[in-house]
N, C-alpha and C positions, 0 to 999 in steps of 0.2 A: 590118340591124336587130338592136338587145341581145336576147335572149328572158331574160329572168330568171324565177325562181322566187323568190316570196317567201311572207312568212308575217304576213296581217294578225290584226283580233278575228275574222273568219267563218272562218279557214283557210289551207290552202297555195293557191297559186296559180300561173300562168302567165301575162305581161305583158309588152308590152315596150315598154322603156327609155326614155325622151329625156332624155339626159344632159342636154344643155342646161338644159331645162326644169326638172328635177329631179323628174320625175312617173315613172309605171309605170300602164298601161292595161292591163288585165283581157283576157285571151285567152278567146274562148270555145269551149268542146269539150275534151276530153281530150286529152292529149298524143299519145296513139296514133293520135287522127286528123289531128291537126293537120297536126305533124309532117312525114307523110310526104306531105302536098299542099305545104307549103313547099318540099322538098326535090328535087318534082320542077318546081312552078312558082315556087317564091319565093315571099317576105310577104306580096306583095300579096294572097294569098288567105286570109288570117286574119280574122277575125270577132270583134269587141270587145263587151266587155259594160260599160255604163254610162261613167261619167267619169274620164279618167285622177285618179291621188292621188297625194299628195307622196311621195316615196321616203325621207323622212325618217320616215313613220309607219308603213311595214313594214320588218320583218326581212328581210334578202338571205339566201336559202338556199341549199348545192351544187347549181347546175344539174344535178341531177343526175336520169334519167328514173326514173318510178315503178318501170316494171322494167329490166334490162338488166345486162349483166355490165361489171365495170369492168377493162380490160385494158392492160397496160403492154410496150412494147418499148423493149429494152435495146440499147446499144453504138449507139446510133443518130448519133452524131456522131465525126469521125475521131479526135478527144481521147482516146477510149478506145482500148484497145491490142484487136484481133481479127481472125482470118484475111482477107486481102485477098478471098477469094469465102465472107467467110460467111451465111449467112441471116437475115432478123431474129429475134433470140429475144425468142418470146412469155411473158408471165407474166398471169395473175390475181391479181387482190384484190378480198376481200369488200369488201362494201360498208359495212360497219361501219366499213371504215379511212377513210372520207371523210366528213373537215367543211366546213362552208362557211366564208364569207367573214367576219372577224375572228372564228372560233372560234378556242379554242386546242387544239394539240397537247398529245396525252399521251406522258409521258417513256415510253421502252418497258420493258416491266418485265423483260424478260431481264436488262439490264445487271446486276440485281442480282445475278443469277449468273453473267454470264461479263464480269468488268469488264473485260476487254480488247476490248469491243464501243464502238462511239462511235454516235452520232446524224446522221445528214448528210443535208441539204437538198436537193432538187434541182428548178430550174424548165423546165416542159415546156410545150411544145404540147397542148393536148389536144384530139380530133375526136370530135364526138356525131354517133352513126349514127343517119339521119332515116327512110329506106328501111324498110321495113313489114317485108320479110324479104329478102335477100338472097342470091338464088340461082347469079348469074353473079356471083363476085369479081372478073373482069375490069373490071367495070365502076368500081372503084374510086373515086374520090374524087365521082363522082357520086353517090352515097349517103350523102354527108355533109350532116349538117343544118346545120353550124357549125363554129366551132372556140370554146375557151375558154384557163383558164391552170390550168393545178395545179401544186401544189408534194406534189414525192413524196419522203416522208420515206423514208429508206436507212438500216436498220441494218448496220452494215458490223463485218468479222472476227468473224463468227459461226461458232463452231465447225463444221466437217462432222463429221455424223454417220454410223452404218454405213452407210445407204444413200444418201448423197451430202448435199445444200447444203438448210438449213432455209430454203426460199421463205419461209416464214409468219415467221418472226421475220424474214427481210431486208426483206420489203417490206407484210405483210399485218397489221401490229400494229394494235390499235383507235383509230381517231381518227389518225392519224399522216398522212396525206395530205390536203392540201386541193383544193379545187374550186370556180372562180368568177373573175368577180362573176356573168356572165351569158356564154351563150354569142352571138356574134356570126357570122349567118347568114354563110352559105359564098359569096353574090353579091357579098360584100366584099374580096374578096380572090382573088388570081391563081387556076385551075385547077392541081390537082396538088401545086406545092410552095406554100403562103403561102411567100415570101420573106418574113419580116417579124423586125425585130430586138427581141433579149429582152435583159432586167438584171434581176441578183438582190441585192436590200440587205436588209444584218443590220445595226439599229441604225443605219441608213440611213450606210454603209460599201458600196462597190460591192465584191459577193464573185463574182459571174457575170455575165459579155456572153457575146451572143451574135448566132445569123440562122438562123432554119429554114431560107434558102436552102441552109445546111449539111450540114443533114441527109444522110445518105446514101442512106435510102430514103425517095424522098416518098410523098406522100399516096396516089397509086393503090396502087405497091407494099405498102404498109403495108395496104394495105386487101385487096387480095389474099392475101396474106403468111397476115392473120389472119383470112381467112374459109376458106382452105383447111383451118385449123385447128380453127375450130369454125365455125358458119353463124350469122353475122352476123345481130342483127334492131333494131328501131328501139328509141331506146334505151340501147344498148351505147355506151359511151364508151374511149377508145382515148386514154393519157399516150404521147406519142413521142417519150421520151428527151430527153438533156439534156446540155449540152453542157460543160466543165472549166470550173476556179475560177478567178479572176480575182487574183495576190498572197497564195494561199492554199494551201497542197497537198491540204487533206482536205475542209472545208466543214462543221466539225462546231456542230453545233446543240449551244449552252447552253440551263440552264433560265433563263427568264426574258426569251431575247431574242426580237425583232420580227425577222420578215421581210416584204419587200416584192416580191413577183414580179410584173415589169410587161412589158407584150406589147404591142409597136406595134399598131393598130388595133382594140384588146379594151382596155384599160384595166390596171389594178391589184389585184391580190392580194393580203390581206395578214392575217398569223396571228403567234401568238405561243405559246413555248412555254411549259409552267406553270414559274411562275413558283419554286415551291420545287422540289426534286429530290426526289421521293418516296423515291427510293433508296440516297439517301445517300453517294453514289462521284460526287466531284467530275469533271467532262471532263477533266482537267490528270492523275487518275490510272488515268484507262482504256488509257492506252497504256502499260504497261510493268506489273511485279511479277509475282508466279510466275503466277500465270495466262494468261501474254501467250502469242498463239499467231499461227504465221506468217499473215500477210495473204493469204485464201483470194479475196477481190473484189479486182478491179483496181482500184488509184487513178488516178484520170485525170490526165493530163499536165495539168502545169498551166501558164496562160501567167501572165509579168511583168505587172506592172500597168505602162500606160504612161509614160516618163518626164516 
């Protein structure tokens, strides 16, 4: 089943989907309660209010749950260069940095001062935690309510500072990461790893393929990983990396263009960046002139487009 969040004349809400049909049906109860009965029995135990309505006449909003932390694991595909036993590293971002479905992205405003910074894209998996609170990690991908798509904007060759790597301008800038259209409950797809393949188009150009089957830690681990780290509760949503560019070495996001992040079994993503450069420092000359400083983030191997 889709679960979307949208936004009619009464409010935000919780619905789901028939793509087909082209409607969205009124969930009834809180997310907090819903939620975590889905996740242990499935849809079938949701509870509808009135008539499904065209999905033409609401707003699609970031699935994103009233409360919960939004958390990102990095190197999660072999693309990136990382010790052969290393762990997955966790990161946070506020929730400020997530918009929904054809929002646009905000240019990040560091570039203004450190123009040897670029803008890069990136299409992930992403898991909504269903589970009320989560006390035994073991239990892993059982406490997922779904899965969705985001696109996690990367500000990359950011200076380090004295006390090491600025998180908040790499990955935490306002508005710069997307979420959506709907999350797609978790009955849909294999236990553990979705297998399921991803592409990313700029300007509808294929810039990233992929396969969660890829991933190096699936879904249980990833879930372990990150409740050992902080205690998981319903809610929390979980980006798991993303995989090299496709005919491209960097993936850098201009102002002005479209992308399209699409997920076998979930649908379509898709956002655009503003359209002028508030900043004034074209893409073409953020890599080079006196400010340019060695590349502190790994660039991911990138594969040939095929012939």
């Amino acid at each position: 089943m889709k679960l979307a969040k949208y936004q009619d004349q009464t409010g935000e809400h919780w619905g789901s989907v028939d793509v087909d049909a082209g409607t969205v049906h009124q969930i009834s109860g809180a997310f907090e309660t819903w939620a975590p009965a889905v996740t242990d029995a499935g849809p079938g135990v949701l509870d509808f209010i009135g008539d499904p309505v065209s999905l033409a006449a609401v707003r699609l909003l970031a699935p994103r749950p009233p409360r919960g932390e939004i958390l990102w694991v990095a190197l999660n595909y072999p693309d990136w260069p990382k010790p052969e036993d290393a762990d997955p590293p966790v990161f946070q971002k506020p929730r400020s940095a997530i918009i929904g479905p054809g929002d646009e992205f905000r240019y990040p405003a560091l570039i203004k001062k450190q123009t040897q910074c670029y803008f890069c894209y990136e299409t992930e998996l992403v898991a909504v935690v269903g589970a009320s609170q989560i006390d035994d990690p073991a239990r892993g991908s059982r406490d997922i309510l779904g899965y969705t798509i985001g696109i996690g904007g990367a500000l990359r060759n950011v200076r380090v500072g004295a006390v090491g790597i600025d998180l908040v301008a790499l990955r935490s800038g306002k508005h710069t990461s997307s979420l959506g259209p709907w999350i797609v409950t978790k009955d849909e797809f294999p236990d553990g790893r979705p297998a399921v393949e991803f592409t990313t188009r700029i300007n509808g150009v294929v810039t990233q393929e992929g396969d969660t089957g890829d991933m190096l830690w699936d879904m249980d681990r990833i879930v372990h990983e990150v409740g050992h780290r902080l205690r998981l509760s319903c809610g929390d949503v979980i980006y798991t990396g993303t995989t090299g560019y496709v005919g491209a070495p960097d993936g850098i996001f201009h102002p002005g263009d479209r992308i399209e992040a699409t997920i076998e079994g979930i649908g379509t993503l898709s956002n655009s960046m503003e359209t002028n450069d508030p900043y004034a420092v074209h893409p073409s000359q953020r890599l080079g002139g006196e400010n340019r400083v060695p590349n502190i983030y790994p660039t991911p191997l990138w594969r040939r487009a095929p012939q």
